[in-house]
C-alpha positions as CSV (number, residue, x, y, z in Angstrom):
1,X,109.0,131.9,136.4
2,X,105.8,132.3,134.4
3,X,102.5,133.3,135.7
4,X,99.3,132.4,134.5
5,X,96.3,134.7,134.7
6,X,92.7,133.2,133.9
7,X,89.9,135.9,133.1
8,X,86.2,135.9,131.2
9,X,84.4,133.6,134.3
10,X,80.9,134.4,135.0
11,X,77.3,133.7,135.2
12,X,75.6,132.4,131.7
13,X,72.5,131.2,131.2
14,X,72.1,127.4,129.6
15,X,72.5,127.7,126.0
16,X,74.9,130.7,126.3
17,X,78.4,131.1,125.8
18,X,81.7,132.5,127.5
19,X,85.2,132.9,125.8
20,X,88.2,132.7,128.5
21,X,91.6,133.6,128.3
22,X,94.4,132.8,129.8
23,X,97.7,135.7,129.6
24,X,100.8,134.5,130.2
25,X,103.7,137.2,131.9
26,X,106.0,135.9,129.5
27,X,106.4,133.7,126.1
28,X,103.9,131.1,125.7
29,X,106.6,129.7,122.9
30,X,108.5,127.8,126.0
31,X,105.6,125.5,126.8
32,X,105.4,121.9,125.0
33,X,101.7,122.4,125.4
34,X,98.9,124.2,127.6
35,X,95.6,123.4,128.5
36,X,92.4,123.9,130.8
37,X,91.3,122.0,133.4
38,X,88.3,122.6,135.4
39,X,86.9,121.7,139.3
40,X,83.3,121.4,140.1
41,X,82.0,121.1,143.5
42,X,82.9,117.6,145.2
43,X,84.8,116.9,142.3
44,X,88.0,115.7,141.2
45,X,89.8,118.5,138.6
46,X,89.5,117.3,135.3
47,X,91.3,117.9,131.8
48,X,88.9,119.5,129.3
49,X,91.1,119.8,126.6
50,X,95.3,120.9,125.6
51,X,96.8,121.6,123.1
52,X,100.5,121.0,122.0
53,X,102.6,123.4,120.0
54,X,102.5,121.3,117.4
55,X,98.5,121.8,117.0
56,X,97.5,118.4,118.4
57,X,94.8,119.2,120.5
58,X,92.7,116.4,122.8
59,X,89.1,118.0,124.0
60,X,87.4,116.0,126.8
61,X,84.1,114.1,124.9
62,X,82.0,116.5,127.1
63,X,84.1,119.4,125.4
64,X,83.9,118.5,121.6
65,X,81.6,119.9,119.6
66,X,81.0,123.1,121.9
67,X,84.3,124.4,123.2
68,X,87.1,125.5,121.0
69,X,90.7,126.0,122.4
70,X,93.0,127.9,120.9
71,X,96.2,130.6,121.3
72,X,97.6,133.8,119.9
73,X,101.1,133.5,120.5
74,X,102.1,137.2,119.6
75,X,99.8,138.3,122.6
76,X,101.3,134.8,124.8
77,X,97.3,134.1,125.3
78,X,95.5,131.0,125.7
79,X,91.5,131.3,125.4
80,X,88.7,128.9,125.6
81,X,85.5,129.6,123.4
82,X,82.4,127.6,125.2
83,X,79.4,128.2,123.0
84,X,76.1,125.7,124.0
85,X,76.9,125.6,127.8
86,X,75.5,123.3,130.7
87,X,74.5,123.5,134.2
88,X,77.2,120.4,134.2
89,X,79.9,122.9,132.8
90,X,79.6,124.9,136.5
91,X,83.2,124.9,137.6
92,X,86.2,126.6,138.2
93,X,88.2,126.6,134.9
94,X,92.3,126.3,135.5
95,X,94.4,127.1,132.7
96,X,97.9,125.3,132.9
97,X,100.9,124.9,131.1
98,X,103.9,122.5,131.0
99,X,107.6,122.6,129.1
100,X,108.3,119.5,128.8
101,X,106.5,116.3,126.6
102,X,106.6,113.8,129.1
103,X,106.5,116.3,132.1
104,X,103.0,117.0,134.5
105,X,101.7,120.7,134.1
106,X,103.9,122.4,136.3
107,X,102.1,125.9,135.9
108,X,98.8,127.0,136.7
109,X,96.4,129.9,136.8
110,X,94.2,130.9,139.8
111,X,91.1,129.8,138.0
112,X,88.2,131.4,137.1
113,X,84.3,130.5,138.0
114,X,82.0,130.0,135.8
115,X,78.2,129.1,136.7
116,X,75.7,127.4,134.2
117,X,71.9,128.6,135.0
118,X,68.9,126.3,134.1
């Protein structure tokens, strides 16, 4: 069983940016791709971008051109740079992970909040 460990929430003013990561307890090298999802308020959770382990990544169009995903397999670490945020970006930001291609995410973090001031 792997756990997934989200940190690097907080408060940020509009404008600013956050970098969150995501540890894995054990090898990230099992997973046919992870991603983050995020939940705001009286909203469904929503996919804001994966990544394969192949490379092939698929950002959300309110995620491209301001957040980067990428990993560091040698520390089994997932991160999310968010540069330019928005108020709309308020949420609480799940990483998850799957093993298999055609499989749902079958492992998730706890989340972690993050809050976008105007």
């Amino acid at each position: 069983q792997v756990h997934l460990v989200e940190s690097g929430g907080g408060l940020v003013q509009a404008g600013g940016s956050l970098r969150l990561s995501c540890a894995a307890s054990g090898s990230i090298f099992v997973f046919n791709a992870m991603g983050w999802y995020r939940q705001a308020p009286g909203k469904q959770r929503e996919l804001v971008v994966s990544l394969t382990s192949g490379g092939t990544t698929n950002y959300a169009d309110s995620a491209k051109g301001r957040f980067t995903i990428s990993r560091d397999d040698a520390k089994n670490t997932l991160y999310l740079q968010m540069n330019n945020l928005k108020p709309e970006d308020t949420a609480v930001y799940y990483c998850a992970a799957r093993r298999w291609k055609l499989g749902s995410y079958e492992y998730w973090g706890q989340g972690t909040q993050v809050t976008v001031s105007s």
